[in-house]
C-alpha positions as CSV (number, residue, x, y, z in Angstrom):
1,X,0.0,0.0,0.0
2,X,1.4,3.2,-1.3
3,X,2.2,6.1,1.6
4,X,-0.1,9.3,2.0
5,X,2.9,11.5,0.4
6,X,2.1,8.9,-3.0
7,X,2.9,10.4,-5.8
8,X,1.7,10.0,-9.8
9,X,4.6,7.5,-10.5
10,X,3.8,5.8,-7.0
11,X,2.4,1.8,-8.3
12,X,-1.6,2.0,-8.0
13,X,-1.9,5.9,-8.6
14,X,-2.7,6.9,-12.8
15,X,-1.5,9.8,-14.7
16,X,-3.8,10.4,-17.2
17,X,-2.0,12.2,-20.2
18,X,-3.0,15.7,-20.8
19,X,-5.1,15.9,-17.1
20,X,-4.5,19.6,-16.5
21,X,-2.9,20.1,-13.6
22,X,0.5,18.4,-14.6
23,X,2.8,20.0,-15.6
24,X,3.4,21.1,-19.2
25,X,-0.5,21.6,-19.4
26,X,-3.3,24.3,-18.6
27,X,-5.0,24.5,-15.6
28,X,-3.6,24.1,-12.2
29,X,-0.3,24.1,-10.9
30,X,0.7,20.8,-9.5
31,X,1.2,20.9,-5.8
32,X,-1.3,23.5,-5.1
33,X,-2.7,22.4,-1.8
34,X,-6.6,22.7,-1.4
35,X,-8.1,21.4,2.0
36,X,-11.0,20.1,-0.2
37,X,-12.1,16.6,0.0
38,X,-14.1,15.1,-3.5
39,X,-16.3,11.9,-2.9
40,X,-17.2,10.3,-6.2
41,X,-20.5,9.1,-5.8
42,X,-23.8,9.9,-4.0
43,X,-25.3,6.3,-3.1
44,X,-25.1,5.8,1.1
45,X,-21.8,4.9,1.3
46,X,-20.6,8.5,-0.1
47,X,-23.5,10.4,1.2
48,X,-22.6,9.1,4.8
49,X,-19.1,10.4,4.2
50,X,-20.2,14.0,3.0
51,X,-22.1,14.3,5.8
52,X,-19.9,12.9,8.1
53,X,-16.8,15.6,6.6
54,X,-19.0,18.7,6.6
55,X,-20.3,18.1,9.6
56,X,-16.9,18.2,11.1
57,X,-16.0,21.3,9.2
58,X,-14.5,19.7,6.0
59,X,-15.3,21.2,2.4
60,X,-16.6,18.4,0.7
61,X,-18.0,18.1,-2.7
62,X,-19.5,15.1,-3.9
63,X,-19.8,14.2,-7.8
64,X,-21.9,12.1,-9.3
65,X,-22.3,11.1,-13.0
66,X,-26.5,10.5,-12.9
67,X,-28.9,13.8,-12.6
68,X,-30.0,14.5,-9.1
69,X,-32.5,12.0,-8.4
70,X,-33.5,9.5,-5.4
71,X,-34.6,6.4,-7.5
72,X,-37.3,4.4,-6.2
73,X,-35.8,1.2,-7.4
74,X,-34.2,0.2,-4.3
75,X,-31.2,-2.5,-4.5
76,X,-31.1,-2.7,-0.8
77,X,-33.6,-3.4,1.4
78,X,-32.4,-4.2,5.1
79,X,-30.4,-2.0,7.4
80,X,-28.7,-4.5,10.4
81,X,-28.2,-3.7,13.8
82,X,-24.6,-2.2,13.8
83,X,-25.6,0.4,10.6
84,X,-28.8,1.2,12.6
85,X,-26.7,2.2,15.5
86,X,-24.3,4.1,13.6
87,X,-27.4,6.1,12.1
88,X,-28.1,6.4,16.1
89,X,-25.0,8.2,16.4
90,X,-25.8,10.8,13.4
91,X,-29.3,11.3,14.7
92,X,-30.8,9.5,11.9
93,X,-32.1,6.2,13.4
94,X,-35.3,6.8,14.9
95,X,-36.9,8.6,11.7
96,X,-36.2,5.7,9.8
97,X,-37.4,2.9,12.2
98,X,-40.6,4.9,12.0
99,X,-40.7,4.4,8.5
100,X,-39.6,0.7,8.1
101,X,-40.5,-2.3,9.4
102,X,-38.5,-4.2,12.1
103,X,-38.3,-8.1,12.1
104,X,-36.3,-9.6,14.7
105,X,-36.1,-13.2,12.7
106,X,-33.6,-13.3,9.6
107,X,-34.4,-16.6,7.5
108,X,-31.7,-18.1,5.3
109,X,-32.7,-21.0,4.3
110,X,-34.7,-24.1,4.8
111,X,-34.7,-24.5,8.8
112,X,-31.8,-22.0,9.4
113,X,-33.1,-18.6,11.1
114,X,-31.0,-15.9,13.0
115,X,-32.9,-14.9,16.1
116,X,-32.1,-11.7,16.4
117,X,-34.0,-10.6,19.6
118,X,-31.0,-11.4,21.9
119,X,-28.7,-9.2,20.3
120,X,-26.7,-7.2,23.0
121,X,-27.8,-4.0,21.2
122,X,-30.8,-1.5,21.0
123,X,-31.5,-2.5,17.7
124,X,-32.7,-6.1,18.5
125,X,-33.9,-6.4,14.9
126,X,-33.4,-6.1,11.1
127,X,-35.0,-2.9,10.0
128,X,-36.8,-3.9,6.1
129,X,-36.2,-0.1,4.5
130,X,-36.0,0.4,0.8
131,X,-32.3,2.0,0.1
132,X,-33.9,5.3,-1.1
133,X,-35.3,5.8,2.0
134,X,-31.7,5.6,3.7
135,X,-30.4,7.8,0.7
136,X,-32.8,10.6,1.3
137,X,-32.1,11.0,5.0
138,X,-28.8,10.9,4.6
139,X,-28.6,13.5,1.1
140,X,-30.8,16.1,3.7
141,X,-28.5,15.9,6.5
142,X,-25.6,16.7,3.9
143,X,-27.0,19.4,2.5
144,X,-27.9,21.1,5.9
145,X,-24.4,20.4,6.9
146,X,-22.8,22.5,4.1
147,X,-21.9,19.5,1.5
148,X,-21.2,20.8,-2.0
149,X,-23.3,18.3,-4.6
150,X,-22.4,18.3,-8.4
151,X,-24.9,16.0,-10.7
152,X,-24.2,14.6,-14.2
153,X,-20.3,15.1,-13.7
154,X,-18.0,12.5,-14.3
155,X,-14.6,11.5,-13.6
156,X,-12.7,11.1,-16.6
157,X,-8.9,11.5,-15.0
158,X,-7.1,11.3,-12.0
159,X,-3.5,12.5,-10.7
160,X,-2.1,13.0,-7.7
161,X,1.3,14.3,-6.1
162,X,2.5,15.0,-2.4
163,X,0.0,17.7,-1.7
164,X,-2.9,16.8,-3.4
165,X,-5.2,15.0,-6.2
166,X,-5.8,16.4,-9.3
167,X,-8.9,15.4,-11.3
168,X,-10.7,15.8,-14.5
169,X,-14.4,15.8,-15.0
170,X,-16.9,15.8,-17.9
171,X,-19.9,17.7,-16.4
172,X,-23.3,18.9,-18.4
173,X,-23.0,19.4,-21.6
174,X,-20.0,17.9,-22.1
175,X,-17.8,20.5,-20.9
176,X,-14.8,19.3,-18.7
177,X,-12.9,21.1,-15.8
178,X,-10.6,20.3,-13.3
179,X,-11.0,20.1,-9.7
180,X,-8.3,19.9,-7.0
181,X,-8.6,17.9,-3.6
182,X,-6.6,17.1,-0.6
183,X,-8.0,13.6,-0.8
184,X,-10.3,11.4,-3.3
185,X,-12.7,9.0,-1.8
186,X,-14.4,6.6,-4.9
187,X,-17.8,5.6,-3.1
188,X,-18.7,5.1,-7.6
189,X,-20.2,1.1,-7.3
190,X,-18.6,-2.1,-8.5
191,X,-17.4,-0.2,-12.3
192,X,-15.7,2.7,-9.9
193,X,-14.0,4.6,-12.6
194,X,-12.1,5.7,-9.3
195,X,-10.9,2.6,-9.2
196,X,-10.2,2.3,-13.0
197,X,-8.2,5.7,-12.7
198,X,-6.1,4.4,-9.6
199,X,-4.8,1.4,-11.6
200,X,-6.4,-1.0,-8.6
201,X,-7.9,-4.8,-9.8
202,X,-10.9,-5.9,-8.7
203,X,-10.3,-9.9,-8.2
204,X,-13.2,-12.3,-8.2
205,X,-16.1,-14.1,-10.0
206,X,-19.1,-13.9,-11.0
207,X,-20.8,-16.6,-8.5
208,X,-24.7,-16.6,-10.0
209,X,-25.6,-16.0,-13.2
210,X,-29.1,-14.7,-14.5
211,X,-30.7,-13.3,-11.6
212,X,-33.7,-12.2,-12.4
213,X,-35.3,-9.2,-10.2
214,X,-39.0,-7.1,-10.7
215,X,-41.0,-4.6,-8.8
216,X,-44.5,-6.0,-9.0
217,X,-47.8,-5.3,-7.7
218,X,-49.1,-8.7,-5.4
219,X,-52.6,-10.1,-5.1
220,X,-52.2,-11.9,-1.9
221,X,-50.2,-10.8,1.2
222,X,-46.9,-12.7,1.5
223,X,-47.1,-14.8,4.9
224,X,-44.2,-12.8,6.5
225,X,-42.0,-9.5,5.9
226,X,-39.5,-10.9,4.5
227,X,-39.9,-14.2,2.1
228,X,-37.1,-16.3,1.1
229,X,-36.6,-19.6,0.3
230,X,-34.6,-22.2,-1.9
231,X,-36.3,-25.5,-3.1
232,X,-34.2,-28.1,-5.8
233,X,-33.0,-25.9,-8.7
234,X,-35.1,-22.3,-7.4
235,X,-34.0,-19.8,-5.3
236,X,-36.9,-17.0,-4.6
237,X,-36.7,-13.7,-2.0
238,X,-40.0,-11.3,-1.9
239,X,-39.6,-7.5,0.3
240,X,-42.3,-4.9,0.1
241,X,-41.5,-1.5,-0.6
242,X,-43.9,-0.2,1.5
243,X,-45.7,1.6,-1.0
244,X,-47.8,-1.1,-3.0
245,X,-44.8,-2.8,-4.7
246,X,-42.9,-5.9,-3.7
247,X,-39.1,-6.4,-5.1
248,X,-38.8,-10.1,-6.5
249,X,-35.6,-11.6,-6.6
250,X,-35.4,-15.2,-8.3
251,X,-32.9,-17.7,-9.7
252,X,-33.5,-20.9,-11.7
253,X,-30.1,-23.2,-12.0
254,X,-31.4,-24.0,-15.2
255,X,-31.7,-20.8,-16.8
256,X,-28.1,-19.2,-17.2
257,X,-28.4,-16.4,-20.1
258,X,-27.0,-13.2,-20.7
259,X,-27.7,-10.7,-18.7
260,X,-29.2,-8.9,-22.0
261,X,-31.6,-12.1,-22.5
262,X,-35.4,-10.6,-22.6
263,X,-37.2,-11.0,-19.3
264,X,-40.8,-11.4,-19.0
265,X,-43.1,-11.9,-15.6
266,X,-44.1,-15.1,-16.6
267,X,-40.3,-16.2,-15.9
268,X,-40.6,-14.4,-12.8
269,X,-43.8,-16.1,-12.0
270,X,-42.1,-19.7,-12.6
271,X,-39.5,-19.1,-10.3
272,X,-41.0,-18.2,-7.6
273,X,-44.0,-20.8,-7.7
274,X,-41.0,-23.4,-7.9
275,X,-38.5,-21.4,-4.7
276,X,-42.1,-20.2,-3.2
277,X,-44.8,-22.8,-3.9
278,X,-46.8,-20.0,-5.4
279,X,-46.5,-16.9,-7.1
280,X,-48.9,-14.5,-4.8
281,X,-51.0,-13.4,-7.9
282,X,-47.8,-11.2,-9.3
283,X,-48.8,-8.4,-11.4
284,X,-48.3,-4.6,-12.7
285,X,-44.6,-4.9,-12.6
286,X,-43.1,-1.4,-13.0
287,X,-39.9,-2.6,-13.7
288,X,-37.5,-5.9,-14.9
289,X,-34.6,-6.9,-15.2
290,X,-31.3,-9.5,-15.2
291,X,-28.2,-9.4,-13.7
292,X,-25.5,-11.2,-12.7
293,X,-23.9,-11.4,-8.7
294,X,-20.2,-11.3,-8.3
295,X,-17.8,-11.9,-5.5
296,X,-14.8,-9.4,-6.1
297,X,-12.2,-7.4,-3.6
298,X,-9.6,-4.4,-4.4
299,X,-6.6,-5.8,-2.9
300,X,-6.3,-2.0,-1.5
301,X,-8.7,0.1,0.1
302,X,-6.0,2.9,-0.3
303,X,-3.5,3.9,-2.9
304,X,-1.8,7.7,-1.6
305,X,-4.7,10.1,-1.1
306,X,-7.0,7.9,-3.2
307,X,-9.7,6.0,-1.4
308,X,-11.9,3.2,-1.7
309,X,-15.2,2.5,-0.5
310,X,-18.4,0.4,0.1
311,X,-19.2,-1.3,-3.8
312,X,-16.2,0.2,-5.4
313,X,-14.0,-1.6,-2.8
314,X,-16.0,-4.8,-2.5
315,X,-18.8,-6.5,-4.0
316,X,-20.4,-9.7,-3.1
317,X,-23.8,-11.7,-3.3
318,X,-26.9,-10.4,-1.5
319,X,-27.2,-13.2,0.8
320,X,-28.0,-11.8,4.4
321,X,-28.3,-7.8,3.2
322,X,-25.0,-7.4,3.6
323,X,-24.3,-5.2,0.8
324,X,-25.3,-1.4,2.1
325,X,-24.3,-2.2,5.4
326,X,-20.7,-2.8,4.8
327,X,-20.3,0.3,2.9
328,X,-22.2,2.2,5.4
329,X,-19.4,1.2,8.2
330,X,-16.8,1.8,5.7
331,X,-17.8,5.4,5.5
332,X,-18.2,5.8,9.5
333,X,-14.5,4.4,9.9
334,X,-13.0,6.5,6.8
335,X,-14.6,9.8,7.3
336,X,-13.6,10.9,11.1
337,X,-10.1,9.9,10.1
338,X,-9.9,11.9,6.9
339,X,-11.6,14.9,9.2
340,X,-9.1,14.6,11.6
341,X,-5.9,14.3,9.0
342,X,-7.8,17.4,7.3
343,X,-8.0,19.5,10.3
344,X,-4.9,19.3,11.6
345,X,-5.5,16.8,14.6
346,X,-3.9,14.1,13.4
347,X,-0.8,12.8,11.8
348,X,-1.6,11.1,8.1
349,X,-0.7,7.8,9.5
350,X,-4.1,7.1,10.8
351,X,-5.4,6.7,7.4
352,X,-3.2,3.6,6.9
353,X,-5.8,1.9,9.4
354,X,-9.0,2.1,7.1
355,X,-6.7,-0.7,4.9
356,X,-5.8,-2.7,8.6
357,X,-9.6,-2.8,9.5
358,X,-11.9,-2.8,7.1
359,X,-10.4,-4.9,4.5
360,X,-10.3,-7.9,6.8
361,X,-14.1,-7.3,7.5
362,X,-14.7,-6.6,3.6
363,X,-13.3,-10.2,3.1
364,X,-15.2,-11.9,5.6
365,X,-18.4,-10.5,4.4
366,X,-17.3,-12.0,1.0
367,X,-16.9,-15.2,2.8
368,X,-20.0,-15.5,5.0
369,X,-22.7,-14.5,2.3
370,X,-20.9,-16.2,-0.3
371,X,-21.5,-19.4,2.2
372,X,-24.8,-19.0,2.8
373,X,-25.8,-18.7,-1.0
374,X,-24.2,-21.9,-1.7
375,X,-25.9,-23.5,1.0
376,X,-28.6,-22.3,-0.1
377,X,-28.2,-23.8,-3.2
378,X,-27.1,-26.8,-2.6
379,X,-27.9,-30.1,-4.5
380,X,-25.3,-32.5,-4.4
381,X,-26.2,-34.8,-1.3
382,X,-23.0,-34.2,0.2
383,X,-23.7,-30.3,0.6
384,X,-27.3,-31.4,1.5
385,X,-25.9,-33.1,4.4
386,X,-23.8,-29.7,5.1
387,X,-26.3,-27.7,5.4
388,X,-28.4,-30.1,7.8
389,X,-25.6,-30.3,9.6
390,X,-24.9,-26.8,10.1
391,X,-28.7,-26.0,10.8
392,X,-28.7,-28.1,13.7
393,X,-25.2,-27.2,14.9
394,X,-26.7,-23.6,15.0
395,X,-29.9,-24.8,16.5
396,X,-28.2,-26.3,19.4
397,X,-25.1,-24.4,20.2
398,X,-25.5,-20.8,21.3
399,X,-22.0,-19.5,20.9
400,X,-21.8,-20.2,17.2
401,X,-25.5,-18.8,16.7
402,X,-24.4,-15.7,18.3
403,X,-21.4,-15.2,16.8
404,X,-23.4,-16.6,13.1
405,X,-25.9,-13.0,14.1
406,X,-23.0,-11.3,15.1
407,X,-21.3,-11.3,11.5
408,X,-24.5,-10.4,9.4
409,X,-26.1,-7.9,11.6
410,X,-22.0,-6.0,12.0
411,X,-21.8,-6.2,16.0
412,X,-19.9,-9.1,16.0
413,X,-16.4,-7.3,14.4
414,X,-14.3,-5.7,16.3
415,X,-10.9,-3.8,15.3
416,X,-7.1,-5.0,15.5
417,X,-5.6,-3.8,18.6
418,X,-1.6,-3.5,20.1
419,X,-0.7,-6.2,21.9
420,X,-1.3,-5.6,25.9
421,X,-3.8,-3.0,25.4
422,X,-6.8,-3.6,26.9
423,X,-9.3,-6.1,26.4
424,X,-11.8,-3.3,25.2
425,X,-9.1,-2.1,22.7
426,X,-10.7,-1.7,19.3
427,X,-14.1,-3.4,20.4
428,X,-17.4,-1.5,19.6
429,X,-19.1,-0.1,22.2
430,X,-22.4,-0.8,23.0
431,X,-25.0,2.3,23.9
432,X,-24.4,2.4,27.4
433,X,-26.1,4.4,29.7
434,X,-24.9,7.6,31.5
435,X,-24.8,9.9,33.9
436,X,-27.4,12.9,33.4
437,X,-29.7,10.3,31.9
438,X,-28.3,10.3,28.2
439,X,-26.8,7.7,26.0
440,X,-23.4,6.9,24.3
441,X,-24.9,7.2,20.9
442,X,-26.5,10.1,21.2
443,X,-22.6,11.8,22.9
444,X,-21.3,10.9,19.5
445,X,-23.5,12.5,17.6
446,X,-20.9,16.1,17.2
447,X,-18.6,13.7,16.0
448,X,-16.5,13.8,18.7
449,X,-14.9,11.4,20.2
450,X,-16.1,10.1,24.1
451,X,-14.0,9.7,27.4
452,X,-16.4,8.1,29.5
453,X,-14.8,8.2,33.0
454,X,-15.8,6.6,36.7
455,X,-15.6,10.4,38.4
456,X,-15.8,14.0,36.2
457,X,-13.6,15.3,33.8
458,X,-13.8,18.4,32.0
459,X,-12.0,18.8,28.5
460,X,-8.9,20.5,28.5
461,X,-8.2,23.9,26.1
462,X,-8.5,22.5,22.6
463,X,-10.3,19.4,22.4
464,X,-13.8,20.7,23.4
465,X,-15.0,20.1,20.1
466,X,-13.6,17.2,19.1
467,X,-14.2,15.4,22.6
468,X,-17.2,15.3,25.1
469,X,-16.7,14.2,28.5
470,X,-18.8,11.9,30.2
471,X,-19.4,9.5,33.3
472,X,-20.7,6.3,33.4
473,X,-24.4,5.7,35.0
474,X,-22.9,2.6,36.7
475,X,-20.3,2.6,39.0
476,X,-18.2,0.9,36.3
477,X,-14.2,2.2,37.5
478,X,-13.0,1.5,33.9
479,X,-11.6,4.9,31.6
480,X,-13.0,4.5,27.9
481,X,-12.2,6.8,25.0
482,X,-14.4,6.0,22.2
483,X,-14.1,6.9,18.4
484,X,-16.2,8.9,16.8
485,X,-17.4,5.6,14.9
486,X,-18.0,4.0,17.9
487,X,-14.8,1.6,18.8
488,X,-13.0,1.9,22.1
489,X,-9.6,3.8,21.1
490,X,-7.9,3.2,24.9
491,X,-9.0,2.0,27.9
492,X,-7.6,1.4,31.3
493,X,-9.0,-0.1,34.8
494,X,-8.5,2.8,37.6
495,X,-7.0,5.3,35.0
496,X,-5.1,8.5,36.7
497,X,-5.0,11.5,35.6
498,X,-1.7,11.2,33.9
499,X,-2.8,8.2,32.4
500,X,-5.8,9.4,30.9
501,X,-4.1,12.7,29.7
502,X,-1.7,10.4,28.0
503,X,-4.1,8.4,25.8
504,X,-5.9,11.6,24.7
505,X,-2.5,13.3,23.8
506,X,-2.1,10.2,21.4
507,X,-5.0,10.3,20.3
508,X,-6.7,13.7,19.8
509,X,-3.2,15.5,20.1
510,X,-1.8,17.6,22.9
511,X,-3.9,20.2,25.0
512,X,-3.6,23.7,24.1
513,X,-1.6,25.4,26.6
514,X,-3.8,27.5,29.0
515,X,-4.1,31.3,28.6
516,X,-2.6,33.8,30.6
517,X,-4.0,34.4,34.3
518,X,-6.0,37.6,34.9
């Protein structure tokens, strides 16, 4: 992974030729610093960000190639418990759960269902919420928080050098401009021309073919929220919408075309009466189509000031509902690092840990819903017997049924930690009660980090706003300084004073010195 000082001949940055801004060409000067930071892409994962950067103070402009507008063909459907309390944390949560639907049972397949009403969390559910839904709340709160939004521009070229990312773009019309950034985040989907630009592979398969996928009208009520199953050769998933429509996702082993193949909803139909045992009277569909579903990974999240995120870093089948909620917590580990770097609070190294912790969570995503689609699908009587076996293996043993909820709903991960730290090191944190009658979740909501502490503590010349000070409601003795994102930074039983001052030096930088006495 290339260092933050990468420059245009660093391996996995691009020059593109003729990209003003290098030199021998129009436009500007390479090495002009600009504190600016330019998200490519305005799904959740780079919408969280924006808001996330102006919010903290950040200029933040986010480009995206498609005119400004929310679609209401949602690819996503389900928000988990971890993205729900990160949502908590921005002040977003409760508005949505009042306009989704919670379910506290995730099915998989056959016999195997998540119980997800013990979750140590205050989001004992799965929240069934189109995407558009999420993308809205989170466009508002960047717009009231000062992000800069430019639609139908697209990256064409990229460049960077020790200060700073050039970029091209092709906006309306056709006319192209450059734009200058401290640091590039692609948040552009699985074809991230971010990505492309950056010389980064994408490694993987396609893992099933011919999926096809409708908005549809339904004569009869499905018997739950959510409606999934897999029977021989048919794999079936119905979610409402919530305004009349149901999405239909289906899958026939025996029908592997190209993804340009006409689609009809009498092939819809099929598959579901065959994955479902009937077809719930489909009708008025407002929309088909066929795709395919691929497992890939960028081997970097990272290459100098250029960033990955959510889709553009990894993509992977939509087994468990995965897909939004991994970029989400991308985003909400990325952007109060790049905030901080930005500002002036930290040094550039803490960006090297996006790479260290989310990539090994990207890659175990991959893993866990690529495992449960071929479950789902299995045939051979071998993986027939697999999948019994693991159903009743999960029935009976609770440790590996918690830890099985604790992957898909995103509670379960925690982050790498020095050796001898404390156990709470890099764990999340749950939304513990405190003193005064308020939550973690809703501290975090400046963006700040938290010291909780066992006896007062009032921030130091500064820090005040980039750290709120709180006590525990418990008598808990143990000192915790959480992240913005919600992960324990440090942590000490019985912390002193200089103890305590140490880990925030390290960690939000020294105190200002005091003023002069009066």
């Amino acid at each position: 992974m290339t260092g933050i000082t990468g420059s245009p001949s660093t391996p996995g940055t691009a020059r593109t030729p003729g990209t003003p801004g290098t030199p021998g060409t129009p436009g500007i000067p390479a090495g002009t610093p600009d504190p600016r930071i330019l998200v490519v892409g305005s799904g959740p994962t780079g919408l969280l960000l924006a808001g996330d950067l102006a919010t903290a103070g950040i200029p933040v402009t986010v480009i995206e190639r498609r005119p400004h507008k929310i679609s209401n063909l949602s690819r996503a459907f389900v928000l988990h418990a971890r993205t729900l309390e990160q949502l908590d944390a921005r002040g977003l949560a409760d508005g949505l759960e009042s306009a989704g639907q919670p379910l506290d049972r995730l099915r998989l397949f056959g016999r195997l269902t998540v119980d997800l009403s013990t979750l140590p969390s205050r989001y004992r559910h799965l929240l069934v919420l189109p995407q558009y839904e999420v993308e809205k709340a989170l466009e508002r709160r960047a717009v009231e928080a000062g992000a800069e939004f430019r639609y139908e521009t697209e990256l064409t070229g990229l460049t960077q050098d020790a200060d700073g990312v050039t970029v091209e773009v092709r906006g309306p019309q056709g006319r192209t401009r450059t734009m200058r950034a401290a640091y590039v985040v692609g948040a552009d989907g699985m074809r991230s021309a971010v990505r492309q630009a950056i010389g980064l592979p994408f490694p993987g398969r396609s893992v099933i073919r011919s999926v096809v996928l409708a908005d549809v009208r339904l004569a009869e009520p499905p018997p739950t929220l959510l409606t999934v199953n897999a029977v021989g050769d048919a794999f079936a998933f119905l979610a409402p919408f919530g305004d009349g429509y149901h999405r239909v996702i289906g899958w026939h082993r025996g029908r592997n075309v190209p993804d340009s193949e006409p689609l009809d909803l009498a092939e819809i139909k099929e598959i579901t009466r065959l994955a479902l045992g009937r077809d719930f009277g489909m009708h008025d569909a407002r929309w088909m189509s066929r795709f395919h579903s691929d497992e890939r990974q960028a081997p970097a999240y990272r290459a100098g000031r250029v960033f990955l995120a959510g889709d553009a870093a990894h993509v992977h089948t939509p087994a468990g509902g995965q897909g939004m909620n991994t970029g989400l917590q991308d985003a909400a580990n990325l952007s109060w690092k790049l905030a901080a770097v930005a500002g002036g609070h930290a040094d550039p190294a803490l960006l090297d840990t996006y790479q260290a912790e989310r990539h090994p969570v990207g890659r175990a995503v991959l893993r866990s819903s690529g495992g449960i689609v071929r479950l789902a699908m299995a045939k051979r009587p071998w993986t027939l017997a697999a999948r019994a076996a693991l159903t009743a293996f999960l029935d009976t043993v609770g440790p590996a049924r918690r830890k099985v909820a604790g992957q898909i709903t995103g509670i379960g991960y925690r982050y790498p930690a020095p050796r001898g730290t404390h156990p709470f090191t890099g764990a999340r944190v749950p939304d513990v009660d405190l003193a005064g009658g308020g939550r973690l979740y809703e501290a975090l909501r400046g963006g700040r980090f938290v010291l909780i502490t066992p006896e007062p503590y009032e921030a130091g010349p500064g820090r005040a706003d980039r750290l709120t000070a709180a006590r525990w409601a418990s008598g808990r003795r143990t000192t915790v300084l959480v992240r913005p994102d919600g992960y324990a930074a440090w942590a000490a039983d019985s912390a002193g004073p200089a103890e305590t001052e140490a880990a925030l030096a390290r960690h939000l930088g020294p105190a200002a010195p005091a003023g002069p006495a009066e």
